[in-house]
VOGU-3710 file (C-alpha; in Angstrom, 3 decimals, decimal comma):
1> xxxxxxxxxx> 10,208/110,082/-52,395  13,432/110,781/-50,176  14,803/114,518/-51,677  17,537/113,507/-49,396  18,648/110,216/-50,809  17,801/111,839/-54,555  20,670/114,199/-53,852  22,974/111,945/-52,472  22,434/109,383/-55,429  24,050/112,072/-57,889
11> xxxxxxxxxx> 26,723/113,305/-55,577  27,834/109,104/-54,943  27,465/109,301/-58,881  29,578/111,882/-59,513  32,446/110,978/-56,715  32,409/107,180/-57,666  32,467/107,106/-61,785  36,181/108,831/-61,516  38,605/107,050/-59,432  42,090/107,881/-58,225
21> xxxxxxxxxx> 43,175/111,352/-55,997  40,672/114,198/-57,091  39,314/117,803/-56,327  36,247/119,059/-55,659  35,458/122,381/-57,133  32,092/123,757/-56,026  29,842/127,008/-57,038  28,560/129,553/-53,981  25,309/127,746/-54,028  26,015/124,208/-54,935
31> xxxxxxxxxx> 28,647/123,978/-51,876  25,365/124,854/-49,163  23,577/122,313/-50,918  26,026/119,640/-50,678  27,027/120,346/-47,645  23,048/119,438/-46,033  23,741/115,520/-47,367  27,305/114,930/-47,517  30,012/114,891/-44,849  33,657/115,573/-45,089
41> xxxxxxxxxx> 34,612/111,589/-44,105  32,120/111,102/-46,603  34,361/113,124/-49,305  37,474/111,043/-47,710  36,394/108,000/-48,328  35,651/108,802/-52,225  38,798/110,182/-52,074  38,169/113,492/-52,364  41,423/115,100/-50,277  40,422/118,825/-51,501
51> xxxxxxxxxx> 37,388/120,884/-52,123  37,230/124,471/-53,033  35,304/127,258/-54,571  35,745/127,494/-58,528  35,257/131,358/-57,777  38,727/131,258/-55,802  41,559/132,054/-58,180  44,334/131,766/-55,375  43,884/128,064/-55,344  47,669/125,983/-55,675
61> xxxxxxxxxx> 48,148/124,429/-59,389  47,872/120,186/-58,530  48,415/118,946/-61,616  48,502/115,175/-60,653  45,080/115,859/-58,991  41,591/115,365/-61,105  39,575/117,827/-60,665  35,309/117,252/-60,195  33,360/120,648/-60,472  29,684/120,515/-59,709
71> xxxxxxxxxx> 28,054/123,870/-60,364  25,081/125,523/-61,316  24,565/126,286/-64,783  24,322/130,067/-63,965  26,480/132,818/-66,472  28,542/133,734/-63,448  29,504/129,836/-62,935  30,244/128,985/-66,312  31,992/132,819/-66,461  34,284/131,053/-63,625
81> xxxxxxxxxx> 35,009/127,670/-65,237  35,954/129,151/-68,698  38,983/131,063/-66,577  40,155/128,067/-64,855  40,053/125,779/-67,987  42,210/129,179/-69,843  45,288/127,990/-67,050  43,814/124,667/-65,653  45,655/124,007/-62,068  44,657/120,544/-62,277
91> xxxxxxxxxx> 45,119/117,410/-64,478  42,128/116,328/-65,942  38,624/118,068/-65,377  35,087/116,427/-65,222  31,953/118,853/-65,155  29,013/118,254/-63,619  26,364/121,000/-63,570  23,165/121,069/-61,558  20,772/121,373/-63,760  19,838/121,933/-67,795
101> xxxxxxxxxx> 22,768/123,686/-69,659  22,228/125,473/-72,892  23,970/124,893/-76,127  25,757/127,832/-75,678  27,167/127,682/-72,614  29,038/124,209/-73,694  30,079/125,900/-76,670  31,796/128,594/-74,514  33,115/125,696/-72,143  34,467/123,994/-75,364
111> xxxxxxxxxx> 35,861/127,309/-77,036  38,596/127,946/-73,940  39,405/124,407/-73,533  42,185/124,359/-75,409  44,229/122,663/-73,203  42,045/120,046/-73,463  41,818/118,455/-70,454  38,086/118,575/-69,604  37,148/114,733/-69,953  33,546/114,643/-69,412
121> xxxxxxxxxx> 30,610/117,407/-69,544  26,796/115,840/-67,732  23,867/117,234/-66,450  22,759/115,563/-62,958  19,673/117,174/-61,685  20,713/118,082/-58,254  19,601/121,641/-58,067  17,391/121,555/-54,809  18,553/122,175/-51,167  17,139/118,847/-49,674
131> xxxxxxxxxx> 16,819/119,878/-45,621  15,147/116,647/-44,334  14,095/113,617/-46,422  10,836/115,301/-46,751  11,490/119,190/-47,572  13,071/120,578/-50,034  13,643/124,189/-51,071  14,954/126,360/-53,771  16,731/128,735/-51,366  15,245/132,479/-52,447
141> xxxxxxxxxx> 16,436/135,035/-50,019  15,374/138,737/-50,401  19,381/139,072/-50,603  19,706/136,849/-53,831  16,241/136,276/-55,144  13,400/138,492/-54,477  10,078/136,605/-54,422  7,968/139,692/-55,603  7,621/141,989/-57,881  5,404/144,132/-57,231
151> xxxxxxxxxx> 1,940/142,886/-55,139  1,274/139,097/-55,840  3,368/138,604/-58,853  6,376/136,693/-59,658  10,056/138,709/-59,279  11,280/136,997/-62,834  14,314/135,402/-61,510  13,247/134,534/-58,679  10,144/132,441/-61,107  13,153/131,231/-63,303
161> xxxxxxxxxx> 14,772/129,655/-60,441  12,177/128,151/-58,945  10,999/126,566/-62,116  14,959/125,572/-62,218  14,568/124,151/-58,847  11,237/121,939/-58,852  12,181/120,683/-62,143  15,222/119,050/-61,084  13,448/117,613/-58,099  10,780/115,756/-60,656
171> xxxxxxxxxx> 14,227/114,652/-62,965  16,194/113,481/-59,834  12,899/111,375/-58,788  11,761/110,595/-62,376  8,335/112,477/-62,499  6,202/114,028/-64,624  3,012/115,069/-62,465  -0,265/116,082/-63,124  -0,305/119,610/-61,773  -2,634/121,178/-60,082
181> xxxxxxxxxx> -2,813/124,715/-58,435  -4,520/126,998/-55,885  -7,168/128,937/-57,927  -6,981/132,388/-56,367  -3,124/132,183/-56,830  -1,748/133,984/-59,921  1,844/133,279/-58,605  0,924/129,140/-58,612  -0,730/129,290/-61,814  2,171/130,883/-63,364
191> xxxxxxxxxx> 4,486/128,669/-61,853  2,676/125,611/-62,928  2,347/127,117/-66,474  6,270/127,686/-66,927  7,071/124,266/-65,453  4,482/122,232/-67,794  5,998/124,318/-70,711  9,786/123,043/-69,557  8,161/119,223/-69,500  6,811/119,684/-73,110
201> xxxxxxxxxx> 9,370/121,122/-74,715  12,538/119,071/-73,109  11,046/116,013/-74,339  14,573/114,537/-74,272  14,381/114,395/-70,597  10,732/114,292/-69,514  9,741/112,401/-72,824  10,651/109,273/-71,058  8,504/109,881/-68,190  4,751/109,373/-69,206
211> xxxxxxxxxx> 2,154/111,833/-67,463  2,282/110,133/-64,316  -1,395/109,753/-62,887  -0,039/108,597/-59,698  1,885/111,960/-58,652  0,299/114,965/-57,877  2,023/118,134/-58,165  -0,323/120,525/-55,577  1,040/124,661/-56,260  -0,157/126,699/-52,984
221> xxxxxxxxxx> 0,254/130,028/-52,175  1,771/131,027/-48,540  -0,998/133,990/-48,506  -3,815/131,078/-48,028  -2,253/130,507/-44,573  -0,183/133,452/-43,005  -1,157/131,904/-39,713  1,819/128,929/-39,499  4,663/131,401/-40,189  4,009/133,528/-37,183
231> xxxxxxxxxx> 3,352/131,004/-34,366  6,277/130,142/-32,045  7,584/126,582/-32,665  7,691/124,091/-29,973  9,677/121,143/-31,084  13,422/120,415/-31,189  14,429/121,277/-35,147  11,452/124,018/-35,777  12,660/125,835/-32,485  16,586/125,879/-33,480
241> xxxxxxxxxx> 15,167/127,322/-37,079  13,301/129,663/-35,226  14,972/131,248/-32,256  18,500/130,720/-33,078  18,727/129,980/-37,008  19,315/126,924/-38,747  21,725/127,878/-42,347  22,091/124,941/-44,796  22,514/122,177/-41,489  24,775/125,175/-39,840
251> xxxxxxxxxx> 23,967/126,416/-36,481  26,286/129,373/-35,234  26,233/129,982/-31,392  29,342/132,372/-31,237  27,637/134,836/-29,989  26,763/132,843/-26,352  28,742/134,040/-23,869  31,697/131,897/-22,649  30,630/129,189/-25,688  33,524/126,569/-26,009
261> xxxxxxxxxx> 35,206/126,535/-29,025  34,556/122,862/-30,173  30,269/124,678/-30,410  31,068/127,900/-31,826  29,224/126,387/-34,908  27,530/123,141/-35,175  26,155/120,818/-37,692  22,740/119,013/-37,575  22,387/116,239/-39,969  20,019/112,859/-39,805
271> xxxxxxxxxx> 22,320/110,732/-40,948  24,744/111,524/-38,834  23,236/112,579/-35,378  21,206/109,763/-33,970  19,812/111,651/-30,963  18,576/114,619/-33,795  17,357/111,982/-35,777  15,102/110,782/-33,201  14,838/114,072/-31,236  13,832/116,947/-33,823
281> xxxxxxxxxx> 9,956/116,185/-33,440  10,204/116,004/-29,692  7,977/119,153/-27,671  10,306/121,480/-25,616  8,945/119,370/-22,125  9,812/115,797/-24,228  12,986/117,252/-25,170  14,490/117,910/-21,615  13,823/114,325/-20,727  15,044/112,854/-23,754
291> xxxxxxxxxx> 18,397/114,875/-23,319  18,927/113,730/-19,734  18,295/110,261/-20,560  21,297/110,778/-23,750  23,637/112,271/-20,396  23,274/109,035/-18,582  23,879/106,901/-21,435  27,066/108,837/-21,954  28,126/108,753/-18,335  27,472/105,368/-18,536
301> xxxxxxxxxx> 29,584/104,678/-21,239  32,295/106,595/-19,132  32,309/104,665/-16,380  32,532/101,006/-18,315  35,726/102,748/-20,330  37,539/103,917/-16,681  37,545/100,361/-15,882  40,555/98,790/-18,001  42,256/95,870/-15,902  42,745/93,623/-19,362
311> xxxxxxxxxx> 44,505/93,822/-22,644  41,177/92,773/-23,581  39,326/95,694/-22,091  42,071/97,577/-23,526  41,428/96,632/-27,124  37,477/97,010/-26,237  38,436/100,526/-25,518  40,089/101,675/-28,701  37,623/99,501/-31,024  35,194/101,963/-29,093
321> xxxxxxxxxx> 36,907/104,889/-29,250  35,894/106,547/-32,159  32,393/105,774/-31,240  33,245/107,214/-28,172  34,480/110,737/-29,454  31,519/111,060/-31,631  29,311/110,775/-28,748  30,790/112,801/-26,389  30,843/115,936/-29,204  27,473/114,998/-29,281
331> xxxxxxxxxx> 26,058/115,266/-25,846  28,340/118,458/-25,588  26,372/119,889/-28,345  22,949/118,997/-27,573  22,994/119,962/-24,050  24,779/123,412/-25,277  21,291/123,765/-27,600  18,953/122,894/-25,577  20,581/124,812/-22,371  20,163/128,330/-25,007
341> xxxxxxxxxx> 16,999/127,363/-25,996  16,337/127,357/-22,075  17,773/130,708/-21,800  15,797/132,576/-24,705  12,455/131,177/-23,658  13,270/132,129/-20,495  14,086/135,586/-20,918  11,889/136,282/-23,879  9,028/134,779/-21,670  7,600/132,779/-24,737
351> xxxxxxxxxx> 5,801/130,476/-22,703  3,028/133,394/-21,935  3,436/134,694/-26,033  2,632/131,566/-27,184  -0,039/130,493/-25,254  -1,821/134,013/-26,614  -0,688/133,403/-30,335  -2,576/129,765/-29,791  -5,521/131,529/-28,656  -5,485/134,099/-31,093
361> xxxxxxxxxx> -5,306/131,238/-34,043  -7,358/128,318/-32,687  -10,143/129,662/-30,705  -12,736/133,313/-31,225  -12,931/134,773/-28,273  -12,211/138,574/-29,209  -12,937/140,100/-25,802  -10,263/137,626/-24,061  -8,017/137,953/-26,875  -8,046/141,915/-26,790
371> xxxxxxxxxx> -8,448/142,229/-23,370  -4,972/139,881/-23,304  -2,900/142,017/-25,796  -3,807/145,178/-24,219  -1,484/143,765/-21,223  1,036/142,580/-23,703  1,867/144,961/-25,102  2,076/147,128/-22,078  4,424/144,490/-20,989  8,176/145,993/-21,300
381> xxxxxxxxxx> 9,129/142,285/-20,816  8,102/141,121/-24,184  10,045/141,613/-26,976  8,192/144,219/-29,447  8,493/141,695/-32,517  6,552/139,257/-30,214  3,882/141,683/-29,615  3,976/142,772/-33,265  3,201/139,077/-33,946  0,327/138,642/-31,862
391> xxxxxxxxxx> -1,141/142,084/-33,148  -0,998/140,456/-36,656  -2,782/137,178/-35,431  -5,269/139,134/-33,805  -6,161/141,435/-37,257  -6,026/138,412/-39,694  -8,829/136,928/-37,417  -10,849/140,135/-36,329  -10,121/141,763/-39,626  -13,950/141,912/-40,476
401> xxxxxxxxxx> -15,379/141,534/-36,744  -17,945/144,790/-36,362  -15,992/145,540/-32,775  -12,355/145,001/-34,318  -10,088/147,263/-32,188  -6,863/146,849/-34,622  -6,191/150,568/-35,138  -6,136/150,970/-31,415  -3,855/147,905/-31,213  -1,496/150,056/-33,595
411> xxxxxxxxxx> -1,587/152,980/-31,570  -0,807/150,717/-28,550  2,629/149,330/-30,284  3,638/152,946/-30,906  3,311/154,294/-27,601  4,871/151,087/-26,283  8,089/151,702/-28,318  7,578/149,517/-31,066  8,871/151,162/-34,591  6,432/152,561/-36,218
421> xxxxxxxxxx> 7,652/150,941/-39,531  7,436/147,564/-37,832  4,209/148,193/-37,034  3,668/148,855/-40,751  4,026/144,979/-40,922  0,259/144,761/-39,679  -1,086/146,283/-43,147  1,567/144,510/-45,146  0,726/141,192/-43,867  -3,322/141,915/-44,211
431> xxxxxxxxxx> -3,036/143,459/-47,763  -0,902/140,196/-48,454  -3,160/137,534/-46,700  -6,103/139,015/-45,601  -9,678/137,726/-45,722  -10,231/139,357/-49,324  -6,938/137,499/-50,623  -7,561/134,110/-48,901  -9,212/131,051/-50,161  -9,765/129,424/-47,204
441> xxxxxxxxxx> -11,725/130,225/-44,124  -8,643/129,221/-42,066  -10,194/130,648/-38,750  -13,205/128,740/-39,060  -15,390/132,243/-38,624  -16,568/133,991/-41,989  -20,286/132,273/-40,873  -22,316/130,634/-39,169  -22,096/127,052/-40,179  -18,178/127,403/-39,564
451> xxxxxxxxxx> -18,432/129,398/-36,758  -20,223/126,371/-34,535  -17,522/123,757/-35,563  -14,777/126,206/-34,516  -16,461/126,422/-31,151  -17,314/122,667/-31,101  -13,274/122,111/-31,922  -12,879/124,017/-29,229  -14,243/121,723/-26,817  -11,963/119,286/-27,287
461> xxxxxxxxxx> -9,134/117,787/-25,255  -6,296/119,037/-26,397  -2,795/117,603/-26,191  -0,990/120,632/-24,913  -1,942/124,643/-24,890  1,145/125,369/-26,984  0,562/122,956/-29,485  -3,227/123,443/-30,564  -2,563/124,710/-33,961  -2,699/122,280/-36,835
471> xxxxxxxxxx> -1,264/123,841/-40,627  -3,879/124,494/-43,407  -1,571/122,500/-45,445  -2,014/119,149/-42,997  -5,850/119,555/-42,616  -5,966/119,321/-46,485  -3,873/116,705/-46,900  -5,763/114,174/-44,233  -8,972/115,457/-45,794  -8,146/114,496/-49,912
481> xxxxxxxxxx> -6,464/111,311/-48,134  -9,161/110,419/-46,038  -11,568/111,135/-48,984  -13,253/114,004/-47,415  -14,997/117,259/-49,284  -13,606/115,810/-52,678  -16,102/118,589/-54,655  -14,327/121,354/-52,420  -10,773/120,184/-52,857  -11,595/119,610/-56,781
491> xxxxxxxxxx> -12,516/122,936/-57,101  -10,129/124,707/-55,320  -7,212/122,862/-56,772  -8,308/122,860/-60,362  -5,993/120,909/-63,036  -3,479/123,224/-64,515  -4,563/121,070/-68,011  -8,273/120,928/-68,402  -8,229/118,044/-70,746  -5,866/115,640/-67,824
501> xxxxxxxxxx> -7,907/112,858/-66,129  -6,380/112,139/-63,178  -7,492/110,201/-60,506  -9,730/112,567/-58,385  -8,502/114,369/-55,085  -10,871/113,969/-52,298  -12,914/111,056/-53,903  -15,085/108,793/-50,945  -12,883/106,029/-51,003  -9,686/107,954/-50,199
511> xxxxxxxxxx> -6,450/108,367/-51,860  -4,546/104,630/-52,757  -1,183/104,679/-54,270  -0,351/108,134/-54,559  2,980/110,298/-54,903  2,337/114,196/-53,724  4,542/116,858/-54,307  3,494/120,228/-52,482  5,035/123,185/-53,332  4,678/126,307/-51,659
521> xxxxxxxxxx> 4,843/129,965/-52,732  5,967/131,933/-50,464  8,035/128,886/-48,471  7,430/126,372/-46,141  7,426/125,936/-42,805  8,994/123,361/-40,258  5,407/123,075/-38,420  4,306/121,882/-41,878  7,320/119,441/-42,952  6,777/117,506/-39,096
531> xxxxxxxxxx> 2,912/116,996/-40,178  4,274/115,662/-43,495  6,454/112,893/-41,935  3,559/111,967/-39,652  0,941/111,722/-42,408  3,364/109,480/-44,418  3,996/107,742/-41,820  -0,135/107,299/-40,780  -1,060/106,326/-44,302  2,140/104,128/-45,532
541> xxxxxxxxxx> -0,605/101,079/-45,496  -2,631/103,029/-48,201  1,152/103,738/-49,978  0,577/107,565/-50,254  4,258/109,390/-50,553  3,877/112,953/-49,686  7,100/115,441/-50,131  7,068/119,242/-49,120  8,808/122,127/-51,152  8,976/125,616/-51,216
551> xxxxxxxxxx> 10,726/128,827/-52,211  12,214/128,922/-48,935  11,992/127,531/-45,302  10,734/130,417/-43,459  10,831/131,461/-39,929  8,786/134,116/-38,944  10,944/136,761/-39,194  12,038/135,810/-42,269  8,826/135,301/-43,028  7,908/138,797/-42,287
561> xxxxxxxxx> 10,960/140,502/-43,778  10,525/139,125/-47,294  7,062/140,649/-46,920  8,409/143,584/-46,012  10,589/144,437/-49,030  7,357/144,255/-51,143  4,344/146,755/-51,647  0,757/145,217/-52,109  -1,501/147,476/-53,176
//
């Protein structure tokens, strides 16, 4: 399961069945999601000399062009196509639309062709962002798609696309799954309930899949682990995501001072970047090693292309070139990302935040732990939205500790300067993922049984202080592989359909030929999506496929803003 290749199998579809000189007319949110897989040489080469926005009406009229429009089948898209087909600019038009499209809308789309010159109308089920080969997302902002309601309830488009979404991940990748979801989630079950409804009733499409008993479709709620979003990330892709912003692949660094032009913005892409490719699990330390060693290469390559004395080295030269260019843009940009990275750990001294945030989530030592934010937050070096995170850490894991100090904690912020409607955040996040909303006793403290194995983990080597925290979502993963606490996993991830048999989760001898979809409510995380490639890659001999959705990708300021748009009572 590759949501990356799924995508670009439909977009190599849809370029390659109509030959000749052509246009590509895209929707506001099918260009950012074509734009994470495909490449503009990539376009080229199909021959694909123009894309554009359907919404633009100031585009030139090409009538020897075809024109391919990919777009979701939204009102405001089809509102769009019905004007351009009404004074076509191009020759012949073939639609391609992201997802299901209702009877109606084609009606509509056949009523105002009557020029006709639309050739072809086909659903391809492309209606996912697909940021790595294992995560995928369905792109809610608070901007365009509020996640909530009101409390822990669906915001009903924001349900409608994500039920859009996920099911044109399971068409693209020809699934129908046994679903199962988090039990204290009323968002999961919902979701799981509208998307097995869509399966039964498009029988057309999902008819030909049979309920697949070797994919699991596991529905988790965010609130189960608040923890992950609000750590500070450590390795190459989760720390660009987090500290300067990742958009759909795009990376904008106009704001660095002196930046030269050719970095302004900057793409990061697998297929394209091999040093990424290889680089984006890499710690911060790793990173700075494996950058210098990518310098000498390229200085080595320098030297060997100074030294022309032949018409052979000549023609060795410009057979290189190309190769050549690409590097160079590439060591130029990688040293420019890693050299700001530098600069805001540096000056936003996350070395000493972190370390405190991996206390405060790994290990229970409250008199440490508050005796270390008192002096944080009396810092004026820290930033107050790092010592607003580490005040949150602190109260999901003291919440119900007799000598909790978390209003005085609050009081601290204040006088400190923090907003006082930041600090608001605190209750948000505990009303939203607090002990009395969580399923899981992710700290590893709510007794006494749990309380000695937290203390025994925590007399373990560790790898690195920054790096101690391991996602909910990984430890149950390993665990159901592994065939660990099968009766706990069972009943916390009860089958959506009471009457499906499918092969247990958890079971003693493991998990064997399995495909798992996780989806998350509330969005995933990049910490999460790195211990998804690693488990698939520690258990390809027992040919278990694990892929990671969500609602979003969050950092943890987006993380926190969503939350903050949203009242839980």
């Amino acid at each position: 399961m590759d949501a990356v290749k799924a995508f670009q199998y439909y977009i190599n579809r849809i370029l390659s069945d109509t030959t000749g000189m052509k246009v590509l007319l895209l929707d506001k949110e099918t260009t950012p999601m074509i734009s994470l897989v495909s490449t503009q040489s990539y376009l080229l080469s199909k021959e694909t000399f123009l894309v554009d926005k359907v919404e633009n009406v100031h585009r030139d009229t090409l009538r020897h062009l075809k024109c391919i429009c990919f777009v979701r089948p939204t009102e405001a898209s089809v509102r769009a196509l019905v004007d351009e087909l009404r004074s076509p600019k191009y020759g012949d038009y073939y639609v391609y639309v992201s997802n299901i499209l209702k009877k109606s809308m084609i009606e509509v789309l056949a009523e105002n062709d009557e020029s006709e010159v639309v050739r072809e109308v086909q659903e391809f089920y492309a209606d996912f962002y697909a940021a790595t080969p294992c995560l995928f997302h369905v792109g809610l902002t608070p901007a365009t798609h509020p996640l909530f309601a009101e409390g822990h309830s669906w915001n009903p488009g924001a349900l409608s696309r994500t039920v859009q979404g996920l099911s044109s991940v399971l068409l693209s990748m020809k699934k129908r799954p046994n679903i199962r979801y988090e039990r204290n989630s009323a968002m999961a079950q919902k979701l799981g309930q509208e998307l097995q409804y869509l399966m039964d009733h498009e029988s057309s499409l999902f008819g030909s899949f049979a309920r697949d008993n070797q994919t699991q479709l596991f529905i988790i709620d965010r609130k189960n682990d608040p923890v992950t979003p609000l750590l500070t990330q450590w390795t190459y892709h989760a720390m660009l995501h987090d500290l300067i912003g990742v958009t759909n692949g795009r990376i904008d660094l106009s704001y660095v001072p002196d930046i030269r032009p050719e970095v302004k913005e900057v793409m990061l892409s697998q297929d394209q970047d091999t040093f990424f490719k290889q680089s984006q699990y890499l710690n911060f330390g790793d990173l700075g090693v494996s950058v210098r060693e990518y310098v000498d290469t390229y200085q080595s390559k320098t030297e060997s292309h100074h030294q022309i004395q032949s018409i052979s080295d000549m023609k060795r030269f410009v057979e290189a070139y190309p190769e050549f260019r690409k590097l160079s843009g590439n060591v130029t940009k990688h040293v420019t990302l890693i050299g700001e990275l530098s600069r805001i750990v540096a000056n936003r001294q996350l070395l000493a935040v972190s370390e405190l945030e991996q206390s405060l989530a790994c290990n229970e030592q409250h008199n440490n732990d508050l005796r270390a934010l008192r002096a944080m937050i009396a810092e004026p070096k820290i930033a107050p939205e790092n010592k607003l995170r580490c005040v949150i850490l602190y109260a999901l894991r003291y919440e119900r500790t007799q000598s909790s100090a978390i209003a005085e904690l609050k009081q601290l912020l204040i006088t400190n300067g923090v907003d006082a409607d930041q600090v608001s955040a605190i209750d948000v996040v505990l009303r939203y993922g607090g002990a009395s909303e969580r399923q899981t006793d992710i700290f590893q403290n709510e007794n006494l049984f749990s309380r000695g194995k937290n203390i025994f983990k925590g007399l373990q080597g560790i790898e690195n202080v920054y790096t101690q925290h391991t996602p909910a979502l990984a430890e149950m993963l390993e665990q159901m592989i592994r065939g660990k606490q099968g009766l706990h996993w069972q009943e916390r991830l009860p089958n959506l359909d009471p009457k499906a048999r499918p092969p247990l989760i958890g079971n003693e001898n493991g998990l064997f030929n399995q495909d798992i979809i996780v989806f998350v409510v509330g969005g995933a995380m990049l910490e999460e999506e790195m211990a998804v490639a690693k488990l698939n890659a520690k258990f390809s001999n027992q040919n278990v496929r694990i892929l990671l959705g969500g609602t979003s990708v969050h950092s943890s300021t987006s993380f926190l803003s969503e939350l903050s748009t949203t009242f839980f009572p």
